[in-house]
Structures are given as structure tokens and as C-alpha cells.
C-alpha positions as CSV (number, residue, x, y, z in Angstrom):
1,X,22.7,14.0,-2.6
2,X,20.6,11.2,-3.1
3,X,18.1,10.6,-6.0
4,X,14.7,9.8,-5.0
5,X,13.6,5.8,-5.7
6,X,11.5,5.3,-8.5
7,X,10.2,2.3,-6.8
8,X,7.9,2.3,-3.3
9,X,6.3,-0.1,-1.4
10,X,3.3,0.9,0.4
11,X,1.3,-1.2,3.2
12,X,-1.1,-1.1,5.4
13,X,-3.7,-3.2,7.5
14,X,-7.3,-4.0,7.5
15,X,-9.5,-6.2,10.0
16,X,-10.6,-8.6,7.4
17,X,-9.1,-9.6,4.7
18,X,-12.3,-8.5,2.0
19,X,-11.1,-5.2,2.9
20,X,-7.1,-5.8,2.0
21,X,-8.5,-7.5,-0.8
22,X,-10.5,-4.2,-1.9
23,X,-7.8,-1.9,-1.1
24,X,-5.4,-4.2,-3.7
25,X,-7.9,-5.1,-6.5
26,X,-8.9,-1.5,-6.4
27,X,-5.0,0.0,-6.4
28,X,-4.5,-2.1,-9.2
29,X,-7.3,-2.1,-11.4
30,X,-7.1,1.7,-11.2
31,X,-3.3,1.4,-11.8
32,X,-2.0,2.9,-9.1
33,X,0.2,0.2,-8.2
34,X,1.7,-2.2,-10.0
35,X,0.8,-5.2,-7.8
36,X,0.0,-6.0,-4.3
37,X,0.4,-9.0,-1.7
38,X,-2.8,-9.4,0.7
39,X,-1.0,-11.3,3.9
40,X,-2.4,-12.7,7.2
41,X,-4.1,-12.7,9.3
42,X,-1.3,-11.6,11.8
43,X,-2.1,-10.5,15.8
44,X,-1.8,-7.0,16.9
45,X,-1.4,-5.6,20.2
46,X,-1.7,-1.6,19.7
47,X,-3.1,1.3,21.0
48,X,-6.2,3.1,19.5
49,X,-8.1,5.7,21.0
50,X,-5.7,5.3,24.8
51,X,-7.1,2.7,24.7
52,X,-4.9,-1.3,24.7
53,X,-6.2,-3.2,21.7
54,X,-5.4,-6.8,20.3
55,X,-7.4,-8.7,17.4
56,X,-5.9,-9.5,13.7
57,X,-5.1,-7.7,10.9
58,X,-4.5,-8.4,7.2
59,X,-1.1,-6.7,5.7
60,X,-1.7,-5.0,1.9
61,X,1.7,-4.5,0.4
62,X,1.3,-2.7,-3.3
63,X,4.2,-1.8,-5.4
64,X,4.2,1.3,-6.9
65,X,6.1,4.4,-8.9
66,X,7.3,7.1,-7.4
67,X,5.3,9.1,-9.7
68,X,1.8,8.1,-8.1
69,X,2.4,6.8,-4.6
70,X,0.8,10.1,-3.3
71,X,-2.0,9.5,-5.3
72,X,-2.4,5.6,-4.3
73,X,-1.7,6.6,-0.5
74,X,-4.4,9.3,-1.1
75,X,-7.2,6.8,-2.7
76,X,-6.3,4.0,-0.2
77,X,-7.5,6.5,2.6
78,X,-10.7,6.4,0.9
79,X,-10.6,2.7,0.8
80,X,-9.5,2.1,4.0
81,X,-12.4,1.2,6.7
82,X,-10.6,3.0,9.6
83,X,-11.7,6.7,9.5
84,X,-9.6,7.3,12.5
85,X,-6.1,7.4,10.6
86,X,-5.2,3.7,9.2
87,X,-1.3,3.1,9.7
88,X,-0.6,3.8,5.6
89,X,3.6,3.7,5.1
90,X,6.1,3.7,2.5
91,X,9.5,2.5,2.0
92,X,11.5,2.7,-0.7
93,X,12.8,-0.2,-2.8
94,X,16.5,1.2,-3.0
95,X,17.6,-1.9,-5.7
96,X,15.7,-3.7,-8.1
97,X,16.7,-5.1,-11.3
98,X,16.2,-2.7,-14.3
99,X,12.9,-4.7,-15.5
100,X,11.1,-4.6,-12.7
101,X,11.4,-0.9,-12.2
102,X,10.5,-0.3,-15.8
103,X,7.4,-2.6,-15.5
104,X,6.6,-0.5,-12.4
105,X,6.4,2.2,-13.9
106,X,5.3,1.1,-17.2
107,X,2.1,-0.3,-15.0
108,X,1.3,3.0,-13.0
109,X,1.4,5.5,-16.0
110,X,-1.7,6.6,-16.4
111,X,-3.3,8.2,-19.4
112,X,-4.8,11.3,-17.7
């Protein structure tokens, strides 16, 4: 059995990069994540809607606990432009030295 990470990192895209930038000043001012990396703009060929698109995108990578990464994937929905089901993943961080994974958490606790 495998113990759950206590560390995530969660992207998605935007079409402009104000909007990546919103998603990650939001995320962390709100401390949800612990810090994020806005990235691009990269090309994308995808389909939306059966339907071939291309255009760029701007990555938002956030770093977060394990303890709120529901709660961050759930506010970045609100965030995100796309109403029709933005790409919003998660992959655990399976290694990190101790003090970063402290900070991480340290960061996202919240004082509800």
C-alpha cells in the first residue's frame, strides 16, 4: 500500500496569459497553493466541441497540499474562462526534500 503524496502539482491552460495570471495570483493569495509558474504561450492542436482547433495557450502550474488540492481544483473552475470543462490535472510530486514539503503545507493551511 502506498501513502498518498502530500505534495501535488496542478495545471491547466488559459487563452491569454491575464487569465493564467488570475488563476495563480488568485490560488495563491487565497492560499490554496503554495506557488505557481504561468508559462507560454505554447501551440495547441485539440479537439473542442468535434470540432479541430489550434491557437496558444498559457500553462498555470501551482504547487499545492494534498490537504486543499480539491478545494484549489474546485476554485480554479471558477476562475477558469472555459465554461465548457478546462483540462484541470494533477500529479503527484512523489520526492521532494523535507523543506519544501513542509513549506507546502505550511503555505496552504488555512485558518478556517
Amino acid at each position: 500500500m502506498t501513502e498518498e503524496a502530500r505534495v501535488w502539482s496542478v495545471t491547466t491552460t488559459t487563452p491569454t496569459e491575464t487569465d493564467a495570471q488570475v488563476i495563480a495570483r488568485t490560488a495563491v493569495a487565497e492560499r490554496l497553493a503554495a506557488g505557481a509558474e504561468v508559462t507560454g504561450p505554447a501551440w495547441s492542436v485539440f479537439w473542442h466541441l468535434d470540432q479541430l482547433g489550434e491557437g496558444p495557450e498559457w500553462r498555470v502550474t501551482l504547487k499545492t497540499s494534498a490537504a486543499v488540492r480539491d478545494k484549489l481544483a474546485a476554485r480554479m473552475l471558477e476562475l477558469h474562462p472555459w465554461a465548457s470543462g478546462p483540462e484541470i490535472t494533477a500529479t503527484p510530486v512523489e520526492w521532494a526534500i523535507d523543506s519544501y514539503v513542509m513549506w507546502v503545507e505550511k503555505t496552504t493551511t488555512t485558518t478556517e
